[in-house]
C-alpha positions in Angstrom: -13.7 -78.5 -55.4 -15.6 -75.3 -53.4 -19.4 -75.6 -53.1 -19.8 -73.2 -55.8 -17.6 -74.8 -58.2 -19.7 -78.3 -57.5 -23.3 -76.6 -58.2 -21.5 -74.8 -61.3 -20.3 -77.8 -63.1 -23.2 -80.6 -61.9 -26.2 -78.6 -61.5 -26.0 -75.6 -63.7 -27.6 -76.2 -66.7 -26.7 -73.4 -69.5 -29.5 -73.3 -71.9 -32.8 -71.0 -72.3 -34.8 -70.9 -69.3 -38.9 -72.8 -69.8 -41.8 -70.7 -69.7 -42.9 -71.2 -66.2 -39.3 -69.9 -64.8 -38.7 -66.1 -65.0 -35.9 -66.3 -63.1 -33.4 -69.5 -62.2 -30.2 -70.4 -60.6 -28.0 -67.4 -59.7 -30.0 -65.3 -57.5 -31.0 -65.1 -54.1 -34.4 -66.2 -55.1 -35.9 -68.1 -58.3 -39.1 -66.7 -59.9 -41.8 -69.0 -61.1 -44.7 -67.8 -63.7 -47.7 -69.9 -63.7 -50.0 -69.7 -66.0 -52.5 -66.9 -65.5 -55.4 -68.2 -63.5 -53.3 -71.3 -62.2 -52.9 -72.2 -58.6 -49.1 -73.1 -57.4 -48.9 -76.6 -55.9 -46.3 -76.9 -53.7 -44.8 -80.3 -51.9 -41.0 -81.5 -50.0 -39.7 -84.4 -49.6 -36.1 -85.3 -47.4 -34.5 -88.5 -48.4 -31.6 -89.8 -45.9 -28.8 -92.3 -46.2 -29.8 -95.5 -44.3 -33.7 -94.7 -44.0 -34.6 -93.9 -47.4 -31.8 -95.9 -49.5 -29.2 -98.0 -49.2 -25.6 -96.9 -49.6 -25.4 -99.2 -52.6 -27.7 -97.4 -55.0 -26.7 -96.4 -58.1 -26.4 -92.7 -58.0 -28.6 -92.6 -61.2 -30.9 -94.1 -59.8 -31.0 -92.2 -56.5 -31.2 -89.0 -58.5 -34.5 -90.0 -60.3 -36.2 -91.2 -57.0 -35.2 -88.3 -55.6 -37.4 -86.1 -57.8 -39.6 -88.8 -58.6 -41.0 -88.6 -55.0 -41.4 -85.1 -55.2 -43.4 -85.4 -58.5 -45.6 -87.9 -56.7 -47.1 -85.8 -54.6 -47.8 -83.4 -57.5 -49.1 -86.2 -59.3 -52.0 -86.8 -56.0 -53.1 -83.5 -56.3 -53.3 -83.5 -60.2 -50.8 -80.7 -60.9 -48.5 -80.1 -63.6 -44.8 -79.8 -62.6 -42.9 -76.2 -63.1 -39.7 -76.4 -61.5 -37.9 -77.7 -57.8 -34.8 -76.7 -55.7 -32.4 -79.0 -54.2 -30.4 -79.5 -51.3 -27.9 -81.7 -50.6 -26.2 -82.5 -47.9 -22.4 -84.4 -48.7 -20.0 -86.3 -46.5 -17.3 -85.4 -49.5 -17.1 -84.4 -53.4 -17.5 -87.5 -54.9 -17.5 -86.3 -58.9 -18.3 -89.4 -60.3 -20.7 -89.8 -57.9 -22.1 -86.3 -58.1 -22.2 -86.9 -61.9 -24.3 -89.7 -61.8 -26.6 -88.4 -59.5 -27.4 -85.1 -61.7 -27.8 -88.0 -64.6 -30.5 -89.6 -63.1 -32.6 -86.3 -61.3 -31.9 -84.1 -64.8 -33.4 -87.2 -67.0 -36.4 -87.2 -65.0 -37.1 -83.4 -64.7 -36.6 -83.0 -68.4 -39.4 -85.6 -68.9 -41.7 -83.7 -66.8 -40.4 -80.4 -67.8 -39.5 -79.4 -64.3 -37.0 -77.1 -64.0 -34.0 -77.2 -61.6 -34.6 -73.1 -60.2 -31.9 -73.4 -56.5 -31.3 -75.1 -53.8 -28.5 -75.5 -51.1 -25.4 -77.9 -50.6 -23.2 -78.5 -47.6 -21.4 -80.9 -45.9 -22.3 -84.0 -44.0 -24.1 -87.3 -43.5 -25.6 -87.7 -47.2 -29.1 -86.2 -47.0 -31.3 -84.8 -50.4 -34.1 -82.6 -49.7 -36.5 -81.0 -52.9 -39.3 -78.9 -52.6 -41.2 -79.2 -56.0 -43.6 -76.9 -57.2 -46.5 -77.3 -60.0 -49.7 -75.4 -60.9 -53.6 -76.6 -60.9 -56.2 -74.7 -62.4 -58.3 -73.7 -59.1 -61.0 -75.5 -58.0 -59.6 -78.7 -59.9 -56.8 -79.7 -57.2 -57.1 -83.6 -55.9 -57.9 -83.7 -52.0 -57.6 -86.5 -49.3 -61.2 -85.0 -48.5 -63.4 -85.9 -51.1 -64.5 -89.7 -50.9 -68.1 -90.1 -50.5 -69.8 -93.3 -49.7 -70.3 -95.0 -52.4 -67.6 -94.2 -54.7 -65.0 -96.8 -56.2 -61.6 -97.5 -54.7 -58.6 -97.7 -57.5 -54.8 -98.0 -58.1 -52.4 -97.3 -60.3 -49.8 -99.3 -61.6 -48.5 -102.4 -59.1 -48.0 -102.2 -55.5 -45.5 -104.4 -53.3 -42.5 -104.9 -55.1 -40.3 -102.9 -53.4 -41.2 -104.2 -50.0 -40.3 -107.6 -52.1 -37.0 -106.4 -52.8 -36.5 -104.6 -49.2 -36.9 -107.9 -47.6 -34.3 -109.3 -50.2 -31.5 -106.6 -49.1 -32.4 -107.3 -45.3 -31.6 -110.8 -46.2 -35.2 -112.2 -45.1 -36.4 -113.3 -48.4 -34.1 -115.2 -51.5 -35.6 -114.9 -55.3 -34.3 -115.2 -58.6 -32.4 -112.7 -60.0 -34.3 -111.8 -62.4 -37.5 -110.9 -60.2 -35.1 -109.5 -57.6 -34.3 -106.9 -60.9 -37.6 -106.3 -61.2 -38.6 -105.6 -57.7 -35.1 -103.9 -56.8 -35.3 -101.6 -60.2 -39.7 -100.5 -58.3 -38.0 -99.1 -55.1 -35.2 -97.3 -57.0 -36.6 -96.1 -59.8 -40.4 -95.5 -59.4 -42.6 -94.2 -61.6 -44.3 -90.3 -60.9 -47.9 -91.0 -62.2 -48.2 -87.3 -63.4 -50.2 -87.5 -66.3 -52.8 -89.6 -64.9 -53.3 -87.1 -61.8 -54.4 -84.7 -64.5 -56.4 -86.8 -66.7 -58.1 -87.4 -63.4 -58.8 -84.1 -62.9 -62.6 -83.1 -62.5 -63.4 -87.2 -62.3 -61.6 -88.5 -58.9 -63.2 -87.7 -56.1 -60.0 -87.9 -53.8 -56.4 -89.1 -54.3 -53.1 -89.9 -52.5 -50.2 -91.0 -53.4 -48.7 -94.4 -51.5 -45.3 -93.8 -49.9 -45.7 -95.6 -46.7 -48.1 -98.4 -48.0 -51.4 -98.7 -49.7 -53.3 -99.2 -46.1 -51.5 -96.2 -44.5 -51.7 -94.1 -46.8 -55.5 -94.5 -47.6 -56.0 -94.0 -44.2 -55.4 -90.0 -44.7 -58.0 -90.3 -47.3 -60.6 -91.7 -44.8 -59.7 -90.0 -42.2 -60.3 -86.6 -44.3 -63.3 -87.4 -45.5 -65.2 -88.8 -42.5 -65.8 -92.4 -44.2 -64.4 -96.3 -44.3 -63.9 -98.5 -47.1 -64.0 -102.2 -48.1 -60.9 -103.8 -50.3 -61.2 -106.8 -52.3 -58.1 -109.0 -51.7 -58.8 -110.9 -54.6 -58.5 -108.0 -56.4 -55.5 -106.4 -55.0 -53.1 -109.4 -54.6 -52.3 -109.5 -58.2 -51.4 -105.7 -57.8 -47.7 -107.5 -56.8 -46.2 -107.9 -60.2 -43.5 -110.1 -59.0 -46.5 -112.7 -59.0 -46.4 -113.1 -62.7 -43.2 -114.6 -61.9 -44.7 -117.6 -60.3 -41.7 -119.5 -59.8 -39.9 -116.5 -57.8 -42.8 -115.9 -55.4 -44.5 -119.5 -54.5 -42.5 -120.1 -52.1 -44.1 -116.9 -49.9 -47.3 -117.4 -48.0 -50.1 -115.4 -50.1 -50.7 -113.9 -46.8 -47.3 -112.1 -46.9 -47.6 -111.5 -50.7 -50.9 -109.7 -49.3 -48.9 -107.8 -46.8 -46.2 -106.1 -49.5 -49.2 -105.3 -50.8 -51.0 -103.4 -48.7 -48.3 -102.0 -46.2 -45.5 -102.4 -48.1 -44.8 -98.6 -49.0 -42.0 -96.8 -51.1 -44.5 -97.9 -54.1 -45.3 -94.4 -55.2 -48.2 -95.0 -57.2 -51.8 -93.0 -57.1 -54.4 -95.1 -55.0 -57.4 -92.6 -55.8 -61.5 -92.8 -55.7 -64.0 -91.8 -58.1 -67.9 -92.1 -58.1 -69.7 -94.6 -59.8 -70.9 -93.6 -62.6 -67.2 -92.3 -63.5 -66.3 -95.7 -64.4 -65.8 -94.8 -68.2 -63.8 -91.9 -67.5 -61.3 -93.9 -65.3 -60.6 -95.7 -67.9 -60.4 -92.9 -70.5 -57.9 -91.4 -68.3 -56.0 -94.6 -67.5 -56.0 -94.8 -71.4 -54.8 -91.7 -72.0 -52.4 -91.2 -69.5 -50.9 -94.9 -70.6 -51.5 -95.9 -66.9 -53.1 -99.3 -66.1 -55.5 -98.8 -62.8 -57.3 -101.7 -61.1 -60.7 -101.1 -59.0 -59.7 -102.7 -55.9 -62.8 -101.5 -53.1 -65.3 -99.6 -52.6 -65.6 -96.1 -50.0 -68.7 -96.9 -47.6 -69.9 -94.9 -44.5 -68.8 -97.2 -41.9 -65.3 -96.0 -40.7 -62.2 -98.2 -40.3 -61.0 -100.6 -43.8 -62.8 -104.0 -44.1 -60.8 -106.6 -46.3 -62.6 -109.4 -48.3 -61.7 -112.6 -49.7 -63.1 -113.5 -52.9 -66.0 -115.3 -51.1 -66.6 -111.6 -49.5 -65.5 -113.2 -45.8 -63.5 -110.5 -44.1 -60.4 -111.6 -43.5 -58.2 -110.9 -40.1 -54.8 -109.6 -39.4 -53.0 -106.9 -38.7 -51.4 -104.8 -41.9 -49.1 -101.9 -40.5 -47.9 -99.1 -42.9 -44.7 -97.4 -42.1 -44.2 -94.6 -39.6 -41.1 -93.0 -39.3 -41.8 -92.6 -35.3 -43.8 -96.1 -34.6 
């Protein structure tokens, strides 16, 4: 099967082309129309064999992650989705492979109407790389750079369970199978939070998404926005789901429960800020987005991240996100 051949018969999708896409597969370029007015959000992601997932995924699964990364980062800056291109990099045409892996990524973009507009294939070491694109009305787009002391510390969904599962693969960790399910099904098949990034438009102050872990990533957010921020362990310990299966996890220190937690990464969930007095509207928006979020700290002045015990004594240790060159 010739390259052409492969990208006719798995990614070609005959059927009327969605507003936002004047112009699709089959020419040099694709054409996107955002609404009038709208700003184009614009993001990439590269996922590789061996770093980013295992050689034993389910290609179904690998498919959605692949987008699902993608529609992350659209989600952090509170756009709506309008289309992505793909490129893929094959050791060989593997068509049930190949077939399952369109499965997965054309379930996902349907849900978020995201439209599949180009891309590339070739061959070698298995490597997926989109660019997604969305649109924002300007003005309304969710930075790293606007914490302000003060304002609360939230996040979405759970955090840590595909660290749990990570450690399960590398053989470090043993848990029953049905919470190794659980955690396994987090790292491969995450959730975009999409419609909570826009029902948080015009009410967070600043958002990220958490790919390389809940501390790393928040660190950007600081970082941007000249301040520090306290965390409430208390609070963010239960953010591990796998604990509601107490029999799978009491084994583990809560200390290293802590650590999938906070450093864990490949979560993909929004960890965003909002003032005060925004409270109400949080929860409107977690409400209407069908999103649970859990205050978890606070943003303060002082620089650097200060965690608390529930008797507000600062714990020590050392919590290190992921970094592709540490």
């Amino acid at each position: 099967m010739g390259e052409f051949e492969l990208i006719d018969r798995f990614f070609r999708r005959d059927r009327p082309a969605s507003r936002q896409v004047a112009l699709g597969i089959g020419d040099d370029c694709a054409l996107l129309a955002p609404a009038p007015g709208m700003q184009l959000a614009v993001s990439s992601d590269m996922l590789l064999e061996g770093r980013h997932f295992l050689s034993t995924v389910d290609p179904a699964r690998l498919g959605h992650k692949a987008l699902a990364v993608n529609l992350s980062d659209l989600a952090a800056c509170g756009a709506r989705p309008l289309g992505f291109t793909l490129s893929l990099a094959l050791p060989a045409v593997d068509e049930s492979w190949l077939a399952g892996f369109a499965g997965g990524l054309f379930a996902l973009a349907d849900e978020h109407g995201c439209e599949l507009v180009g891309g590339d294939t070739t061959r070698g070491p298995l490597a997926i790389s989109i660019t997604v694109f969305g649109e924002v009305p300007p003005g309304q787009a969710l930075l790293r750079s606007g914490a302000r002391d003060g304002d609360d510390l939230y996040a979405s969904g759970t955090l840590g369970d595909a660290r749990l599962a990570l450690e399960v693969f590398r053989g470090g960790l043993a848990v029953p199978a049905p919470l190794f399910e659980l955690a396994r099904r987090r790292m491969e098949q995450p959730t975009p939070r999409v419609a909570l990034g826009q029902a948080l438009r015009g009410i967070a102050s600043s958002a990220v998404d958490v790919s390389d872990g809940l501390l790393g990533d928040l660190g950007h957010v600081l970082r941007r926005s000249q301040v520090g921020a306290t965390i409430w362990a208390a609070s963010a310990l239960p953010l591990l789901a796998a604990r509601e299966q107490a029999d799978g996890v009491a084994g583990l220190p809560e200390a290293t429960q802590l650590e999938f937690v906070l450093a864990g990464g490949d979560d993909y969930e929004l960890v965003f800020t909002a003032p005060a007095a925004q409270r109400e509207a949080v929860a409107a928006a977690a409400a209407a987005s069908a999103t649970p979020v859990t205050r978890i700290g606070r943003i303060e002045a002082q620089p650097g991240v200060r965690l608390l015990d529930g008797e507000d004594r600062e714990l020590r240790g050392r919590f290190a996100s992921f970094d592709h060159f540490a």
